[in-house]
C-alpha positions in Angstrom: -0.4 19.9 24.2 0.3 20.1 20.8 -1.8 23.1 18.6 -5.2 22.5 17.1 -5.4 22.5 13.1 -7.7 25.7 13.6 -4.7 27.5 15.2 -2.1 25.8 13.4 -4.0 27.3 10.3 -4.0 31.0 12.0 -0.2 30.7 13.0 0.5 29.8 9.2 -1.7 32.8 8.3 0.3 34.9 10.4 3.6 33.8 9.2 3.1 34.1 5.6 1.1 37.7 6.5 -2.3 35.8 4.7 -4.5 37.5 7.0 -6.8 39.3 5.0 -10.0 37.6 5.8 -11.7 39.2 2.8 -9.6 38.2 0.1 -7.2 36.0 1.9 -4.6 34.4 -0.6 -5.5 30.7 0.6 -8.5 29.1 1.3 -9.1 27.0 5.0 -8.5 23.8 2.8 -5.5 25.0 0.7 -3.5 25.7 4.2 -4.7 22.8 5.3 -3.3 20.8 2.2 0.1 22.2 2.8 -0.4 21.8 6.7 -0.9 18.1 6.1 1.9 17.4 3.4 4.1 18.9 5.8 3.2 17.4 9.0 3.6 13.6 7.2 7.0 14.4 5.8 8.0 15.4 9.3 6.6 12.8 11.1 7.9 10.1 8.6 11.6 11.5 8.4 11.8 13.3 12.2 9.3 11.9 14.5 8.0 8.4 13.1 5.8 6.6 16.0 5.9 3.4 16.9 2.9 0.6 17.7 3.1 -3.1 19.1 0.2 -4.8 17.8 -1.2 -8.1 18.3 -1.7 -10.7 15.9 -5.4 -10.1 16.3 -5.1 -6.4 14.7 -2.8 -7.7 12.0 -4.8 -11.1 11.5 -1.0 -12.6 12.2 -2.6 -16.1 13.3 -0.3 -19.2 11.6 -1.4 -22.6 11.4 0.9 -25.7 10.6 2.8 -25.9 7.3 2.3 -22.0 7.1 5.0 -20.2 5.2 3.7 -17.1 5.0 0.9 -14.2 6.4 -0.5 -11.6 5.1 -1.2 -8.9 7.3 -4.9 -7.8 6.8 -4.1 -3.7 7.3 -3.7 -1.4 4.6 -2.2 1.6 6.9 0.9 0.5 8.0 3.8 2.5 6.9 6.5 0.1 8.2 7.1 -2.9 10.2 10.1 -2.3 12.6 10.0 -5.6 14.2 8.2 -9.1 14.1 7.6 -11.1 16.7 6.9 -14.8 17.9 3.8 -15.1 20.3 1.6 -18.1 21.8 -1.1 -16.2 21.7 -3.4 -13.9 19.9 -3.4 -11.3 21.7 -0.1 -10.8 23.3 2.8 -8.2 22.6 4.9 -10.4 24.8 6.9 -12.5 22.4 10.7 -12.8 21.1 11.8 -11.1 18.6 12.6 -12.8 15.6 15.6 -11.8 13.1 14.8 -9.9 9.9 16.6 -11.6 6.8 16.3 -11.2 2.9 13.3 -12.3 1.2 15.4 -14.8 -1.4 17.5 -16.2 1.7 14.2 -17.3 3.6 12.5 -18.8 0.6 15.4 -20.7 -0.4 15.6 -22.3 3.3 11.9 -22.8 3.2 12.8 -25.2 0.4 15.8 -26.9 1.4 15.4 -26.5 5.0 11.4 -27.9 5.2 11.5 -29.2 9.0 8.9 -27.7 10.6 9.4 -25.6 13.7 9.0 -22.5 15.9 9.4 -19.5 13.2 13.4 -18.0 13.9 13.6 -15.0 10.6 11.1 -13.6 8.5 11.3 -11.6 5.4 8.9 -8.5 4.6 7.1 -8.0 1.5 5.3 -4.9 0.3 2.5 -6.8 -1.8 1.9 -5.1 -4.8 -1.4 -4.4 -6.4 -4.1 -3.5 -8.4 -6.8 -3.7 -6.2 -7.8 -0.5 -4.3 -8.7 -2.5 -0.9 -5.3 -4.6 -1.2 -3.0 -1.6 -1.3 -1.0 -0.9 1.5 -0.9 -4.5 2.5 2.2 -7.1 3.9 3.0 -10.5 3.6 5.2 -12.0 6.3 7.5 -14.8 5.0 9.5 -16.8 7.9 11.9 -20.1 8.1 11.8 -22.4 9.5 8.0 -23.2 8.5 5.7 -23.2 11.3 5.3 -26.9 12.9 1.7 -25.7 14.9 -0.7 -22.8 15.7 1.4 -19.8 16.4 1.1 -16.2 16.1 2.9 -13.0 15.2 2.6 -9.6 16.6 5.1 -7.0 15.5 6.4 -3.3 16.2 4.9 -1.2 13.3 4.6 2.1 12.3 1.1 3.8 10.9 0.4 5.9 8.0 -0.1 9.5 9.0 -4.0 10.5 9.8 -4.5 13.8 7.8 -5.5 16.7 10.2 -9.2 17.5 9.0 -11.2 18.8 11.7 -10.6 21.9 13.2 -10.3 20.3 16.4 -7.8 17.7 15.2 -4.0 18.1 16.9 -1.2 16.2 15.2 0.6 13.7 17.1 4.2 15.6 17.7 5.7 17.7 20.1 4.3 21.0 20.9 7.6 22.4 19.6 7.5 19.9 16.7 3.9 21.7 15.5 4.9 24.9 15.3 7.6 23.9 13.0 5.1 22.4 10.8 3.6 25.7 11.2 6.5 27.4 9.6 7.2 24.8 6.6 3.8 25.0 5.8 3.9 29.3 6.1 7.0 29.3 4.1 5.3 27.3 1.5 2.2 29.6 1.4 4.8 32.5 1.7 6.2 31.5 -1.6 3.1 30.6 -3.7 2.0 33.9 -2.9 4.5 35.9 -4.0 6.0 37.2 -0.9 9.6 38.4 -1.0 12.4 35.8 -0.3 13.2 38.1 2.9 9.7 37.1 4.2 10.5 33.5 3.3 14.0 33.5 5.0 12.6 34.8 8.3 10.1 32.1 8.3 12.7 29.7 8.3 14.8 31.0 10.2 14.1 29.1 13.8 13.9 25.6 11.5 17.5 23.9 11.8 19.6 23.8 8.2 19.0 19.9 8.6 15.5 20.3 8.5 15.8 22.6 5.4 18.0 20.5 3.9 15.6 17.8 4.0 12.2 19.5 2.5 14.4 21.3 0.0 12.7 24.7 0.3 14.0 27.1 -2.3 17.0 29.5 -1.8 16.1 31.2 -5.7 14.8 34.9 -5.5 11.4 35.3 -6.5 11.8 39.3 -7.1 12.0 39.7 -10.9 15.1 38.9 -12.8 17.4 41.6 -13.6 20.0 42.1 -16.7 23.6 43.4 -16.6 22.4 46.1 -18.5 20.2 46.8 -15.4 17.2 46.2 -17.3 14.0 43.9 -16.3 14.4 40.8 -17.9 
């Protein structure tokens, strides 16, 4: 099983040698800030997870002359897949084919027989209002002819790690690389030299590196060619 935050926290310690427990360099909640940016950029770009929900969960219930739903969560990262179902709460259905937003609206209103949903469009809904944010709205052709439902393949916003206790959902290898971003980070706030840095890194694949842009820039002060400090 993958680590704990508590020991996650300790093996970041370790790494970035912050394990002075009277005057450490980083508080329990700093580590656990860059613990947490890093294990959501990894799971977004490396690992993403997948969820088939039911119309129920995503309030995905169309009734006749429907063109659209909104989905009622505000967590979802991305929707992978929608799908046609006859009822509430089945993941069961067919999968229907994903089109551009301007292409369905324009066949909503030249194509207006009603009939079992074929394509949909997505839209990230945009707002101002702090319980709205997050949310979709489903467009679809041809415009539903009866009660139907959609349940689709989606992927969650990550949960922060906040409890001790918590254990992020990767692999077990997975989290102690998430370890190591999260060291190297702490490595290089602190002042460490770039050697400490390096060897941090140095089991995390030049893809991976590559992709959270860590620094390659010495942090040992600058010297002239006249082989003065600058």
């Amino acid at each position: 099983m993958p680590l704990t935050l508590a020991n996650m926290r300790l093996y970041a310690r370790q790494l970035c040698l912050d394990t002075d427990t009277t005057n450490a360099a980083f508080s329990d909640a700093e580590l656990n800030r860059f613990l947490n940016e890093n294990y959501i950029r990894f799971r977004d770009h490396f690992s993403p997870r997948w969820v088939w929900e039911t119309a129920t969960t995503l309030t995905g219930t169309l009734a006749q002359g429907d063109r659209k739903v909104a989905f009622g969560l505000t967590t979802l990262a991305e929707i992978k897949l929608v799908f046609l179902e006859t009822a509430a709460g089945n993941t069961i259905g067919s999968p229907m084919t994903r089109d551009d937003l301007s292409r369905v609206l324009t066949l909503q209103d030249t194509e207006t027989a009603q009939a079992a949903p074929k394509i949909f469009a997505l839209q990230r809904v945009g707002t101002f209002t702090a319980a709205n944010i997050g949310k979709w709205t489903v467009h679809f052709w041809p415009i539903c002819d009866t009660a139907r439902y959609l349940s689709a393949l989606v992927r969650y916003e990550v949960t922060e790690l906040s409890a001790d206790a918590d254990k992020p959902d990767v692999a077990d290898g997975e989290a102690y690389t998430i370890c190591r971003l999260a060291g190297a980070d702490a490595a290089l706030l602190s002042g460490r030299p770039m050697e400490v840095v390096s060897a941090i890194l140095a089991p995390v694949s030049e893809k991976m590196k590559a992709h959270f842009t860590r620094s390659v820039r010495s942090i040992n002060p600058r010297v002239s060619e006249e082989g003065k400090l600058a």
